[in-house]
N, CA, C and O atoms as CSV, one atom per row, in Angstrom:
chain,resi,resn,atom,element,x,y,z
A,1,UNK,N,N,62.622,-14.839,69.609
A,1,UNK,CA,C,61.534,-15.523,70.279
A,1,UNK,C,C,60.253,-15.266,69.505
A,1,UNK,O,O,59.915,-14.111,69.244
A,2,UNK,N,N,59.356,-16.575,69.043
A,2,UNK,CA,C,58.663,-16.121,68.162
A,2,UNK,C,C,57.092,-15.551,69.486
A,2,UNK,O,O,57.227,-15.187,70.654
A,3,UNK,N,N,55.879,-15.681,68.740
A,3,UNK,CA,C,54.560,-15.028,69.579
A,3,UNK,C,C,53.344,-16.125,69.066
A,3,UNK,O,O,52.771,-16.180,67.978
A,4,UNK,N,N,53.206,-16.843,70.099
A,4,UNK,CA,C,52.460,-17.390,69.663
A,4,UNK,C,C,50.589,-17.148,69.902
A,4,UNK,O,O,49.595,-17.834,69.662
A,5,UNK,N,N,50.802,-16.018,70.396
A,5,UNK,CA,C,49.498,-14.868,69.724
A,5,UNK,C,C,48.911,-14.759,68.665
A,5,UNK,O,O,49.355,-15.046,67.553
A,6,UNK,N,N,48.020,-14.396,68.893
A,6,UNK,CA,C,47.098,-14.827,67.194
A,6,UNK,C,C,47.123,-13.039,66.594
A,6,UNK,O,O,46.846,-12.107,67.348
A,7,UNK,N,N,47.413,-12.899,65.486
A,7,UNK,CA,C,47.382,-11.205,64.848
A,7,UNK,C,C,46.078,-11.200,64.722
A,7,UNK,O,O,45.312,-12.164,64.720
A,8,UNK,N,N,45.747,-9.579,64.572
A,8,UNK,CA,C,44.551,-9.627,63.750
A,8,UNK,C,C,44.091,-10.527,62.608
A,8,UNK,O,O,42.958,-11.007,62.589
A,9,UNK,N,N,44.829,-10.704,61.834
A,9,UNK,CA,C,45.310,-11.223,60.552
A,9,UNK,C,C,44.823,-12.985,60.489
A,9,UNK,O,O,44.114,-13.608,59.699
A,10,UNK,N,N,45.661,-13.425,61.844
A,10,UNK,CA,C,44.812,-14.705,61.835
A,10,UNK,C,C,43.823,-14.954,62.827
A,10,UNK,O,O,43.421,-16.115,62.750
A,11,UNK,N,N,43.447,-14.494,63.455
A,11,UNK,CA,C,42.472,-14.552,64.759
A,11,UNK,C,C,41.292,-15.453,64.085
A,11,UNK,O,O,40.685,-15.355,63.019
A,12,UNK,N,N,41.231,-16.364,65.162
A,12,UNK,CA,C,40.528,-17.273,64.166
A,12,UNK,C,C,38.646,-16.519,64.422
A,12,UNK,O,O,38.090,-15.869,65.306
A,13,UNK,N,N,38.347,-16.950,63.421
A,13,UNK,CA,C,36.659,-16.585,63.486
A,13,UNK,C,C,35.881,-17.094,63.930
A,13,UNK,O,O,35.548,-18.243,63.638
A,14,UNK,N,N,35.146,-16.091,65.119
A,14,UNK,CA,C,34.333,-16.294,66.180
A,14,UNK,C,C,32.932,-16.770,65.434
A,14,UNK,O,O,31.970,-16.461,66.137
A,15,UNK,N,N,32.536,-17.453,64.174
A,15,UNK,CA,C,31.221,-17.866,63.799
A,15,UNK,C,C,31.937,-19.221,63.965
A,15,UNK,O,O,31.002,-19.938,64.320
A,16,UNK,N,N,33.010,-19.987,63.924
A,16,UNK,CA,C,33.161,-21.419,64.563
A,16,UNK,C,C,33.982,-22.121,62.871
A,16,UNK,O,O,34.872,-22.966,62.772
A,17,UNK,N,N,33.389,-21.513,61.982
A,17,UNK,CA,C,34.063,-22.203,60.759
A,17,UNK,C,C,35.606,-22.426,60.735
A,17,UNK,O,O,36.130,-22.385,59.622
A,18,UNK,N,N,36.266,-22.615,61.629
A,18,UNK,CA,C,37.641,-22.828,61.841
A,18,UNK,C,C,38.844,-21.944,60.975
A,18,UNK,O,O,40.059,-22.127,61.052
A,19,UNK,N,N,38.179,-21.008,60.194
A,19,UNK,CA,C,39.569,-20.234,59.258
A,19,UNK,C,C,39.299,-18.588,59.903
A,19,UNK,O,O,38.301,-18.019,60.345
A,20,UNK,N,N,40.580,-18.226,59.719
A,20,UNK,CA,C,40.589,-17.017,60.025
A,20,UNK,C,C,40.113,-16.074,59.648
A,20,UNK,O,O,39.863,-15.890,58.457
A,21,UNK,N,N,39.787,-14.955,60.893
A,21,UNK,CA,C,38.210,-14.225,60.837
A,21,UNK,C,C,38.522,-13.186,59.495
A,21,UNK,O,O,37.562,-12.581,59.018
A,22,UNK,N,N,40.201,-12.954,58.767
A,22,UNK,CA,C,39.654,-12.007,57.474
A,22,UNK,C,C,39.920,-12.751,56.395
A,22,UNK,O,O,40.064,-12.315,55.253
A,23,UNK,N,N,39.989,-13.869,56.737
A,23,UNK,CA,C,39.165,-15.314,55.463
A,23,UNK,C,C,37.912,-15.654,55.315
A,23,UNK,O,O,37.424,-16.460,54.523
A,24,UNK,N,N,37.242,-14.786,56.379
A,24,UNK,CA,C,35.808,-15.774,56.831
A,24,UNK,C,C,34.776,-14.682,56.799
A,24,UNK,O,O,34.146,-14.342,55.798
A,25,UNK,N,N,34.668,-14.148,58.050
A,25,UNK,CA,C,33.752,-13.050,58.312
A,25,UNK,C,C,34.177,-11.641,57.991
A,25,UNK,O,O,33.390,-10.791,57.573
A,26,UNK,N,N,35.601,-11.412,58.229
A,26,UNK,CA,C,36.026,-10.348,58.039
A,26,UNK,C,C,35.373,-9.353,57.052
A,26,UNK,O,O,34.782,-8.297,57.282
A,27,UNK,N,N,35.649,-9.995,55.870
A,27,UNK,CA,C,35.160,-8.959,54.778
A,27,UNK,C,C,33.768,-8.708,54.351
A,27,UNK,O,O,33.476,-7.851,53.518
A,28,UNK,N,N,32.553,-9.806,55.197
A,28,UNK,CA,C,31.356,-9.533,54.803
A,28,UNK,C,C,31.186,-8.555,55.822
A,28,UNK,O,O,30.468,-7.571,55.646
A,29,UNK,N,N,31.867,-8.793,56.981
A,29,UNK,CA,C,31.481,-7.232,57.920
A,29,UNK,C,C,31.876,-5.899,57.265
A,29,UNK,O,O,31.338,-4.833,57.565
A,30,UNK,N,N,32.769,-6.016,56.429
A,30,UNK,CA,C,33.068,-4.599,55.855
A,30,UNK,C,C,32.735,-4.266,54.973
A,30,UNK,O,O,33.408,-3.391,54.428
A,31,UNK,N,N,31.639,-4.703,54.378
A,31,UNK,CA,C,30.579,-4.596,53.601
A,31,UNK,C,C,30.450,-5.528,52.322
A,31,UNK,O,O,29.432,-5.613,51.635
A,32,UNK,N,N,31.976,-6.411,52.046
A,32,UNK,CA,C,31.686,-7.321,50.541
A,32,UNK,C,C,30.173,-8.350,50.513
A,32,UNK,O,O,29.602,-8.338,51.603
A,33,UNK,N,N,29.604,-9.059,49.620
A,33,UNK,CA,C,28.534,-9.639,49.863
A,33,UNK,C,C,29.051,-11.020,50.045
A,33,UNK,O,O,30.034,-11.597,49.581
A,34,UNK,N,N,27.969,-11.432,50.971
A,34,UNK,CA,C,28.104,-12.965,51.278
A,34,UNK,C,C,27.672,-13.653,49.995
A,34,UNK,O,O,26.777,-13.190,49.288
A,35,UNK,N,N,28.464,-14.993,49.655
A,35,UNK,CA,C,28.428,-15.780,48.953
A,35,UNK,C,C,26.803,-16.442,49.122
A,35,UNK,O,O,25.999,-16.372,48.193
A,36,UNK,N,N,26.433,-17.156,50.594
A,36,UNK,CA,C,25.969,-17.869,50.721
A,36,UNK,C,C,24.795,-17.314,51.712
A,36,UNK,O,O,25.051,-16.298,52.359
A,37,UNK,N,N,23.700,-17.847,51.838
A,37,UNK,CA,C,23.106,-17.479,53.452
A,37,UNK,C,C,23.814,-18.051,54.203
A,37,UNK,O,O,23.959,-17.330,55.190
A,38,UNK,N,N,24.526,-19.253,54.337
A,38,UNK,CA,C,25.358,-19.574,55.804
A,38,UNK,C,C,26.495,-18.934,55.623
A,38,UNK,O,O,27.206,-18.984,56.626
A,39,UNK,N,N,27.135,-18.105,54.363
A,39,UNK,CA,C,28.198,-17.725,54.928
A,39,UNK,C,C,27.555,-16.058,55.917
A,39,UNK,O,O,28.202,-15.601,56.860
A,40,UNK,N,N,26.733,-15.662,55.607
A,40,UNK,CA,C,25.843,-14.551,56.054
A,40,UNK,C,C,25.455,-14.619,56.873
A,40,UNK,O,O,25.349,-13.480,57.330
A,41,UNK,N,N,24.953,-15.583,57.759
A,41,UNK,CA,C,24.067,-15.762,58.782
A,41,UNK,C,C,25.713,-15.993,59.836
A,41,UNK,O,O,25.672,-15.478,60.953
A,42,UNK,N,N,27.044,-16.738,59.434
A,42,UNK,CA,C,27.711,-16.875,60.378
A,42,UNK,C,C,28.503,-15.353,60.495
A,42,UNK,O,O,29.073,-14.908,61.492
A,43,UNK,N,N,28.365,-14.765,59.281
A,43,UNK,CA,C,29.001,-13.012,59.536
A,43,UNK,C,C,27.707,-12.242,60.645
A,43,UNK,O,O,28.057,-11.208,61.213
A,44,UNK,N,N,26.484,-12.690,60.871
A,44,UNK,CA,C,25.336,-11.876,61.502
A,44,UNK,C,C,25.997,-12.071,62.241
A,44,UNK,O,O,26.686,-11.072,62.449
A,45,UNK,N,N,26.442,-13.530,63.360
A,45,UNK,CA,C,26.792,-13.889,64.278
A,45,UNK,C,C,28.054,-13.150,65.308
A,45,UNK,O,O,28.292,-12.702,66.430
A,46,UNK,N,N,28.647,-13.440,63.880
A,46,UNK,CA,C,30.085,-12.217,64.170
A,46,UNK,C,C,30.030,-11.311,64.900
A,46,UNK,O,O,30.616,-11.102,65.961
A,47,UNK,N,N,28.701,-10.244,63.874
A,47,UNK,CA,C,28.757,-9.167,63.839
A,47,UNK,C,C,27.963,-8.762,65.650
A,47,UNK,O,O,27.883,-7.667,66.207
A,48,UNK,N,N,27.585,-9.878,66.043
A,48,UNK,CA,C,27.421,-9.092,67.583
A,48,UNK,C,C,28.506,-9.472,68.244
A,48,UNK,O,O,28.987,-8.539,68.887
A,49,UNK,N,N,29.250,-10.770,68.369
A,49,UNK,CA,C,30.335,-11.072,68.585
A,49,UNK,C,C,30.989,-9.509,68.616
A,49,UNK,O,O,30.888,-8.723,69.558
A,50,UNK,N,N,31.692,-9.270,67.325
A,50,UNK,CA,C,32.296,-7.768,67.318
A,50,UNK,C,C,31.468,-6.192,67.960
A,50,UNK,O,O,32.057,-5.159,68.276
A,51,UNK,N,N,29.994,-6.445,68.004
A,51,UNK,CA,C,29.343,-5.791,67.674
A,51,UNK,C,C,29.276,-4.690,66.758
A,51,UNK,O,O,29.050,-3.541,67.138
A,52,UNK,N,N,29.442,-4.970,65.707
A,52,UNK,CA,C,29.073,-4.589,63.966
A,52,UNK,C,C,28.034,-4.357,63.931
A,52,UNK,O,O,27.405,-5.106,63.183
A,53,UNK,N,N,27.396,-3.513,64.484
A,53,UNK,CA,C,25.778,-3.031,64.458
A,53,UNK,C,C,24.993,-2.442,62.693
A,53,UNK,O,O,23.911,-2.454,62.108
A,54,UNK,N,N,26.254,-2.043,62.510
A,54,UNK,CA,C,26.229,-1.412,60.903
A,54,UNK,C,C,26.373,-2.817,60.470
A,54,UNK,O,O,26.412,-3.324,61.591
A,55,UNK,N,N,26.490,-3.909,59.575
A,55,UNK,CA,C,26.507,-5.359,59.479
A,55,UNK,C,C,25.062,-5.667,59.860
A,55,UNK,O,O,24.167,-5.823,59.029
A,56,UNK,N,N,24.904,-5.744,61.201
A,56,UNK,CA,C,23.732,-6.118,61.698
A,56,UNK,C,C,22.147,-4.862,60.504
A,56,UNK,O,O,21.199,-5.161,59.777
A,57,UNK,N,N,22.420,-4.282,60.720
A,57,UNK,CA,C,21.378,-3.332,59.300
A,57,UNK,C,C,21.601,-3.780,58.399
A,57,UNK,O,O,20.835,-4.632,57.949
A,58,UNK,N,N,22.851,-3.378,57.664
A,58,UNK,CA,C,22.944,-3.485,56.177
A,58,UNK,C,C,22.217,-5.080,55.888
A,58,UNK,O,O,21.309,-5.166,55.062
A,59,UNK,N,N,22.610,-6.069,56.497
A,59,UNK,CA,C,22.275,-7.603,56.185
A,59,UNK,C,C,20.704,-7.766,56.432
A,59,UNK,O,O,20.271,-8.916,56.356
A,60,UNK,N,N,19.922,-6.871,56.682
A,60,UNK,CA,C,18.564,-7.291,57.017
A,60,UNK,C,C,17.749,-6.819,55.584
A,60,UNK,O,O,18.184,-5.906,54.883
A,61,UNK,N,N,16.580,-7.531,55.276
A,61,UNK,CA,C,15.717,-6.947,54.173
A,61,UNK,C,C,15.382,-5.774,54.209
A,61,UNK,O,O,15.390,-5.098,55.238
A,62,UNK,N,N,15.006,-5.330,52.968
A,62,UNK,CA,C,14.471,-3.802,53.785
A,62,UNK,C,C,13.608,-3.969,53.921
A,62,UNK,O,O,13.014,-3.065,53.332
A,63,UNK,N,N,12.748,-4.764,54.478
A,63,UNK,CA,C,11.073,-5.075,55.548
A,63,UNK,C,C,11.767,-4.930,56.430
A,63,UNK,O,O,11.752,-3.896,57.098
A,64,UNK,N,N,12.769,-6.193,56.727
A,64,UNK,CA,C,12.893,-6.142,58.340
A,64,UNK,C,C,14.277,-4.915,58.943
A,64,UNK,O,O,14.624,-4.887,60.124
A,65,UNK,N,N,14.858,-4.055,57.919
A,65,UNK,CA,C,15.286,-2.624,58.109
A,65,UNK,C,C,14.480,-1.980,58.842
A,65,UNK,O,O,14.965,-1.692,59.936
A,66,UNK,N,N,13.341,-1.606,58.657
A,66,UNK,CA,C,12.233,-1.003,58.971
A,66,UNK,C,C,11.936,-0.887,60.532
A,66,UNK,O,O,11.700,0.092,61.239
A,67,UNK,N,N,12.051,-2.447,60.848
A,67,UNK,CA,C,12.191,-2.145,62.324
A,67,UNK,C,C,13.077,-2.645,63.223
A,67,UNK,O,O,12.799,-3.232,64.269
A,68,UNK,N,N,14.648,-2.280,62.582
A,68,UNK,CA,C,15.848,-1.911,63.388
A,68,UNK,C,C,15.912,-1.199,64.111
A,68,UNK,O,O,15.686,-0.008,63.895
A,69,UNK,N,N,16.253,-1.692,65.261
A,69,UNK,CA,C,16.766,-0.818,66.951
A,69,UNK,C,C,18.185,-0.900,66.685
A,69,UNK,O,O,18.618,-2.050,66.611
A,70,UNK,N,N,19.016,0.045,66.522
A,70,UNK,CA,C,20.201,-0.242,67.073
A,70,UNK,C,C,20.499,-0.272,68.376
A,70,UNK,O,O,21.529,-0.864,68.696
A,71,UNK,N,N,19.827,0.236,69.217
A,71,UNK,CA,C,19.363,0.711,70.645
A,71,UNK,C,C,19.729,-1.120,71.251
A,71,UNK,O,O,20.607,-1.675,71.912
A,72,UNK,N,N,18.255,-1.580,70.428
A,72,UNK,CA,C,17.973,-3.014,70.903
A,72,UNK,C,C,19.118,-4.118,70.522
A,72,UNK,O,O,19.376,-5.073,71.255
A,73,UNK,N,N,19.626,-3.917,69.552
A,73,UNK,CA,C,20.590,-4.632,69.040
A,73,UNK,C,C,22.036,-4.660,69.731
A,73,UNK,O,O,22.870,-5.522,69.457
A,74,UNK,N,N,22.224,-3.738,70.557
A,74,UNK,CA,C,23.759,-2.908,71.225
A,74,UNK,C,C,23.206,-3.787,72.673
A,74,UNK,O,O,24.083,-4.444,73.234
A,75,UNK,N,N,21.716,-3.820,73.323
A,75,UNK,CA,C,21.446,-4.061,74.481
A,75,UNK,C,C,21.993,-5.628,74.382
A,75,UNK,O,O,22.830,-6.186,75.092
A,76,UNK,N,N,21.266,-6.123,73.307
A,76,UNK,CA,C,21.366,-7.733,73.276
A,76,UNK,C,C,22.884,-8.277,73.280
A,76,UNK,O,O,23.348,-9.172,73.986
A,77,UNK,N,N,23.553,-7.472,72.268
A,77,UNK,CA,C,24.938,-7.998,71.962
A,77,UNK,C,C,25.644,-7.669,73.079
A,77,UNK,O,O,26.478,-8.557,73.252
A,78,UNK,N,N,25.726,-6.813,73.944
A,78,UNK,CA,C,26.548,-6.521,75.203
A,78,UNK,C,C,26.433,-6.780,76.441
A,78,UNK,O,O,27.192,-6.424,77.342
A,79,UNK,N,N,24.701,-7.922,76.575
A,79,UNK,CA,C,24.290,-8.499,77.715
A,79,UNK,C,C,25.114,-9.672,77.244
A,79,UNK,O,O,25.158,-10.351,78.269
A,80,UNK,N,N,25.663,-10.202,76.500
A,80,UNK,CA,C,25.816,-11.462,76.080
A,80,UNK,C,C,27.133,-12.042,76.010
A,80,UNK,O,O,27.936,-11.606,75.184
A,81,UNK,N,N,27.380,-12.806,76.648
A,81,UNK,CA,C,28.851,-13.550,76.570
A,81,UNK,C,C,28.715,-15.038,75.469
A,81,UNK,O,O,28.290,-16.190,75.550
A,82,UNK,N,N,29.392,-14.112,74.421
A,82,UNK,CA,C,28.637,-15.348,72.785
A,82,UNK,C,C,29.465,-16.545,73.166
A,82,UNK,O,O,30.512,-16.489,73.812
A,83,UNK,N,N,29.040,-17.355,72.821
A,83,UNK,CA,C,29.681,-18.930,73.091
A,83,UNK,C,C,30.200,-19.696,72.021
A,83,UNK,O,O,31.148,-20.435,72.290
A,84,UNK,N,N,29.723,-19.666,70.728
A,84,UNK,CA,C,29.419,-20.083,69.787
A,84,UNK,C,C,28.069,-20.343,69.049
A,84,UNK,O,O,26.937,-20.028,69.416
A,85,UNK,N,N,28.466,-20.993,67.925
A,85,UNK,CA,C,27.111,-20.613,66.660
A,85,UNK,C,C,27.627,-22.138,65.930
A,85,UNK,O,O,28.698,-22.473,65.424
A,86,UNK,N,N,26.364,-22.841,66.135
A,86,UNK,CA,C,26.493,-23.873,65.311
A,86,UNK,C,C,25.368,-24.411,64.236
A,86,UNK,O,O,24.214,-24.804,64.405
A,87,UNK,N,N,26.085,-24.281,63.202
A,87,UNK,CA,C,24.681,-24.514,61.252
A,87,UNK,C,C,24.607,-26.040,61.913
A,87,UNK,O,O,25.522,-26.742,62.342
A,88,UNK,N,N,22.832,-26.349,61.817
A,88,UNK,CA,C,22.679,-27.654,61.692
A,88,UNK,C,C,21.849,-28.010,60.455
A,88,UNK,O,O,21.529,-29.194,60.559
A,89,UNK,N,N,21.500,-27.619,59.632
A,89,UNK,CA,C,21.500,-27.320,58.597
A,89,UNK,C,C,20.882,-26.042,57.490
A,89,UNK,O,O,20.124,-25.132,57.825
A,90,UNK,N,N,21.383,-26.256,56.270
A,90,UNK,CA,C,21.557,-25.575,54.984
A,90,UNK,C,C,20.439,-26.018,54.257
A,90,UNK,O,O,20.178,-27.215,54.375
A,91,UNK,N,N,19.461,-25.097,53.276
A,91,UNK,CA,C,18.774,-25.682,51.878
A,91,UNK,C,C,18.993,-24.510,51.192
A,91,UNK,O,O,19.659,-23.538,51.548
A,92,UNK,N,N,18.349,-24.692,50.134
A,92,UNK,CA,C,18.429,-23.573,48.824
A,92,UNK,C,C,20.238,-22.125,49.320
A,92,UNK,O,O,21.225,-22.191,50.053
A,93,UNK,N,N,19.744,-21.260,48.501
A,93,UNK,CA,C,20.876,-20.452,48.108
A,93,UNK,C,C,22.203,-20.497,47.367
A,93,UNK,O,O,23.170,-19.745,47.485
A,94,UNK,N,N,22.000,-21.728,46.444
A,94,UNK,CA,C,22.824,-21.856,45.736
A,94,UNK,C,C,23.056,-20.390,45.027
A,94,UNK,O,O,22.678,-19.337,45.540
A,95,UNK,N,N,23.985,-20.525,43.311
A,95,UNK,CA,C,24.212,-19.700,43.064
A,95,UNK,C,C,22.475,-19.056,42.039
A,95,UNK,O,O,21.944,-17.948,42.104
A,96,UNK,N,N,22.204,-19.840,41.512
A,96,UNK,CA,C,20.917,-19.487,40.849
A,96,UNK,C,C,19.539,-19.524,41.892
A,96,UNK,O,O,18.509,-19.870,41.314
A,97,UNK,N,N,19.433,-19.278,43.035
A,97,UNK,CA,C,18.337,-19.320,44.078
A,97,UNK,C,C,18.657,-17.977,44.420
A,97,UNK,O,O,19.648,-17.249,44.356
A,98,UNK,N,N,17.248,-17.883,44.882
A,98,UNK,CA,C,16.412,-16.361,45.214
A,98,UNK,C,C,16.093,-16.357,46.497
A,98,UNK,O,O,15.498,-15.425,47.039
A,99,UNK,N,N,16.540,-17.601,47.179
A,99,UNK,CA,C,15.995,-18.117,49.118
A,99,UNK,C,C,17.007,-19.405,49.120
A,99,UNK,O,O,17.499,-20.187,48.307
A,100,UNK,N,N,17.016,-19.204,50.221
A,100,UNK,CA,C,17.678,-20.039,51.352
A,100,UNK,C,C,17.254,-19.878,52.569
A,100,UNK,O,O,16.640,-18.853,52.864
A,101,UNK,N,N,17.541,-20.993,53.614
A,101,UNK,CA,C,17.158,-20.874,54.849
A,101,UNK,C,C,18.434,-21.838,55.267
A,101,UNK,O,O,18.921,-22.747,54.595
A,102,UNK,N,N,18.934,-21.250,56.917
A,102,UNK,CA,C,20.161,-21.948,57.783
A,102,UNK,C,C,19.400,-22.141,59.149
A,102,UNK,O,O,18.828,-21.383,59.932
A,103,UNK,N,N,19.595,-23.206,59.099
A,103,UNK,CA,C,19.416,-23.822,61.207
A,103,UNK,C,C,20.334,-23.602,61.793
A,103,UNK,O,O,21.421,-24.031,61.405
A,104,UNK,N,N,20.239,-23.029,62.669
A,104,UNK,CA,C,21.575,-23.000,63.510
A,104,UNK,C,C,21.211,-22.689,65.162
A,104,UNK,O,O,20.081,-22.399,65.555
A,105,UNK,N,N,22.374,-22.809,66.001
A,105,UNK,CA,C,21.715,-22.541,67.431
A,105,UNK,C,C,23.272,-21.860,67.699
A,105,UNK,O,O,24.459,-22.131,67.517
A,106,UNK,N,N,22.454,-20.849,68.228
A,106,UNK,CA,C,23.943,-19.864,68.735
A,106,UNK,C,C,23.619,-19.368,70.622
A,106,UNK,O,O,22.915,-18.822,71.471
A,107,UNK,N,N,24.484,-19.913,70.356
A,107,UNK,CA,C,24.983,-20.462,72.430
A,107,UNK,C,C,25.679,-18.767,72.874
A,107,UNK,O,O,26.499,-18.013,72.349
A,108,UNK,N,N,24.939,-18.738,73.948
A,108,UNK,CA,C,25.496,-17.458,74.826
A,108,UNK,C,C,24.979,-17.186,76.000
A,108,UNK,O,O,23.792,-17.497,76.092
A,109,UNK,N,N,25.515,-16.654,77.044
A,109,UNK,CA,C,25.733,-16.081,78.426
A,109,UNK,C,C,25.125,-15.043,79.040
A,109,UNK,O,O,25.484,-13.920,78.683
A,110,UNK,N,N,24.447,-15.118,79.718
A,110,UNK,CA,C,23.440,-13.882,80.409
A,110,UNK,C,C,23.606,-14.186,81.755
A,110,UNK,O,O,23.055,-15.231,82.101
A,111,UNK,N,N,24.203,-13.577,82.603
A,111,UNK,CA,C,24.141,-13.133,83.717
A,111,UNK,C,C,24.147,-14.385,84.477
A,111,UNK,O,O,23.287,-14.673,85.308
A,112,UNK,N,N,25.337,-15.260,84.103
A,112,UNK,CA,C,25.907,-16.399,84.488
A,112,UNK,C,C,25.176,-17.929,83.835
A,112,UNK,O,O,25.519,-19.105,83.949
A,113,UNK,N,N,24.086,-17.292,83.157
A,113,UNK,CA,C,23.182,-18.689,82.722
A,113,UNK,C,C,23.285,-18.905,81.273
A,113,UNK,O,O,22.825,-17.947,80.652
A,114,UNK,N,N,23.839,-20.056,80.369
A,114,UNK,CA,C,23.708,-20.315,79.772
A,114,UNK,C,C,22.625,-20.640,78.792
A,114,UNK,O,O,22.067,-21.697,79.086
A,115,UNK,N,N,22.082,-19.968,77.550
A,115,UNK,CA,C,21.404,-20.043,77.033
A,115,UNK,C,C,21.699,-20.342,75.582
A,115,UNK,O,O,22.838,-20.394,75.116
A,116,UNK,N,N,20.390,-20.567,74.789
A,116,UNK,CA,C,20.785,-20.717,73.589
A,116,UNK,C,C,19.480,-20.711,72.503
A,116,UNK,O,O,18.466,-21.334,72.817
A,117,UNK,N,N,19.542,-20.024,71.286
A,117,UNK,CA,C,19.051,-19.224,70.575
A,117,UNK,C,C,18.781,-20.256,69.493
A,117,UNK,O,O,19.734,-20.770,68.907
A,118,UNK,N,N,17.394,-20.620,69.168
A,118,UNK,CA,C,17.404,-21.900,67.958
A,118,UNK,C,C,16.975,-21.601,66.852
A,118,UNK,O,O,15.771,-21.422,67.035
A,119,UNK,N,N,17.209,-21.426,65.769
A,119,UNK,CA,C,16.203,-20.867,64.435
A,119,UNK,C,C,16.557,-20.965,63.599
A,119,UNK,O,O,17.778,-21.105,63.531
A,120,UNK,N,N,15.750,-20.966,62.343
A,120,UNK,CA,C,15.654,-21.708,60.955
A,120,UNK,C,C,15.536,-20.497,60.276
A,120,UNK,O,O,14.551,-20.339,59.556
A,121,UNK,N,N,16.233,-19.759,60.363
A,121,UNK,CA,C,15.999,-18.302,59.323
A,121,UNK,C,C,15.991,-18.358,57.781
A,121,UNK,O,O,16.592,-19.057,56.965
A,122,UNK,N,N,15.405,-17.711,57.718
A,122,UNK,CA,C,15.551,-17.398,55.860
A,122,UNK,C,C,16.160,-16.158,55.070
A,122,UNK,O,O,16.288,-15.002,55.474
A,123,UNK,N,N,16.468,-16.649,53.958
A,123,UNK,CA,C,17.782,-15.496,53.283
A,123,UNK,C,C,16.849,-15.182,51.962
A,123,UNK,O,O,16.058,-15.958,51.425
A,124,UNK,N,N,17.079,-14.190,51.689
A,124,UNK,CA,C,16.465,-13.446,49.937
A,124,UNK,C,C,17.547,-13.001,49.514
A,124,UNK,O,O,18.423,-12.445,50.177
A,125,UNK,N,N,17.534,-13.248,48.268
A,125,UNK,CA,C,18.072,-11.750,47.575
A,125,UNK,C,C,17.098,-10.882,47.142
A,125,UNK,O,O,16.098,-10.871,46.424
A,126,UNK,N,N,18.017,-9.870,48.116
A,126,UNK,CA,C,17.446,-8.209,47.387
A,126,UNK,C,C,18.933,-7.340,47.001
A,126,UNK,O,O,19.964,-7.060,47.611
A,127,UNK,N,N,18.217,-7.035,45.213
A,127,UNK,CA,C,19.744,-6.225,44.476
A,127,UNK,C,C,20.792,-7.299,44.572
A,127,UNK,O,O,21.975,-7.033,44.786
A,128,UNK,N,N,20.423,-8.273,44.442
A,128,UNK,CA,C,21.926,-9.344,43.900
A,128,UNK,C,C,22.420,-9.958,45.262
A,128,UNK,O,O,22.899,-11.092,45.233
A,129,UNK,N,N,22.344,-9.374,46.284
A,129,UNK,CA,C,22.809,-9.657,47.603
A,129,UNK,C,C,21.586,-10.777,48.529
A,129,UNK,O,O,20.383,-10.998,48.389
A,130,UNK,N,N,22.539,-11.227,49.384
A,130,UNK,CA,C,22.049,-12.010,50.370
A,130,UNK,C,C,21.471,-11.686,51.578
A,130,UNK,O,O,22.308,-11.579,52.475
A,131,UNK,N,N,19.930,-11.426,52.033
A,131,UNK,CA,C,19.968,-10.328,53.135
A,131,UNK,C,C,19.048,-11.545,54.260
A,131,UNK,O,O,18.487,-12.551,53.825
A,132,UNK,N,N,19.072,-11.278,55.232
A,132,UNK,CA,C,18.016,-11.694,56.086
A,132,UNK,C,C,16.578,-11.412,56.199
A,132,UNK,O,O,16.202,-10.268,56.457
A,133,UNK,N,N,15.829,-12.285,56.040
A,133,UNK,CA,C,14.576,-12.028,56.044
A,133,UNK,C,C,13.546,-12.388,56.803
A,133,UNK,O,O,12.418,-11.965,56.553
C-alpha cells in the first residue's frame, strides 16, 4: 500500500512556487545563498512559516541586523496563521546587479481575521550575497 503523504523530501514549499520545499527554500534556510531577491524574499517567507529565526538574521543587511528582535520576530511568526505569499512583481537582481526590489503580499491570520502584508522591498548585495534591505 503505497502513502500518499508528502516526505520531508517533497513537501511542497510553503513560499507558493509550486516545487518542493528542499528544491526551493530548503537550502537557502540552511544557509546556501539565494540566487535571486525573489528567490530570498520567498525563503524570508518560509522562514516564519518554519520559523527560521536564524534565516530571518542572517538574510537582513547589516544596517537592518542592527535592529533585530528575535523576541519580535518569534511574537509575529507565532501570532500568525501564514496563508500564503504572492511576487507581484520583480526588477533588477540579475546576475551582474547590486539591487533588486520584489512586490509581493503575504496573506496571514491573526486571531481569526484575515490580513495581509503589502511591500516592495529591496535586496543588496553585501559580500556577494543577497540580503534584505
Amino acid at each position: 500500500m503505497s502513502s500518499l503523504a508528502s516526505s520531508p523530501a517533497t513537501e511542497a514549499c510553503p513560499c507558493g512556487s509550486g516545487k518542493a520545499h528542499a528544491d526551493c527554500c530548503g537550502p537557502i534556510l540552511a544557509g546556501a545563498p539565494a540566487p535571486t531577491p525573489e528567490a530570498l524574499m520567498r525563503s524570508r517567507y518560509t522562514a516564519y512559516v518554519k520559523r527560521n529565526y536564524i534565516h530571518l538574521h542572517r538574510s537582513l543587511s547589516a544596517e537592518q541586523q542592527a535592529d533585530f528582535s528575535e523576541k519580535d520576530a518569534r511574537e509575529w511568526a507565532e501570532s500568525a496563521e501564514w496563508l500564503g505569499l504572492d511576487i507581484t512583481a520583480t526588477s533588477g537582481g540579475g546576475e551582474q546587479d547590486q539591487e533588486g526590489t520584489v512586490d509581493f503580499v503575504a496573506r496571514f491570520r491573526i486571531q481569526g481575521e484575515e490580513r495581509k502584508h503589502v511591500e516592495k522591498a529591496r535586496f543588496i548585495r553585501e559580500q556577494g550575497r543577497w540580503v534584505y534591505a
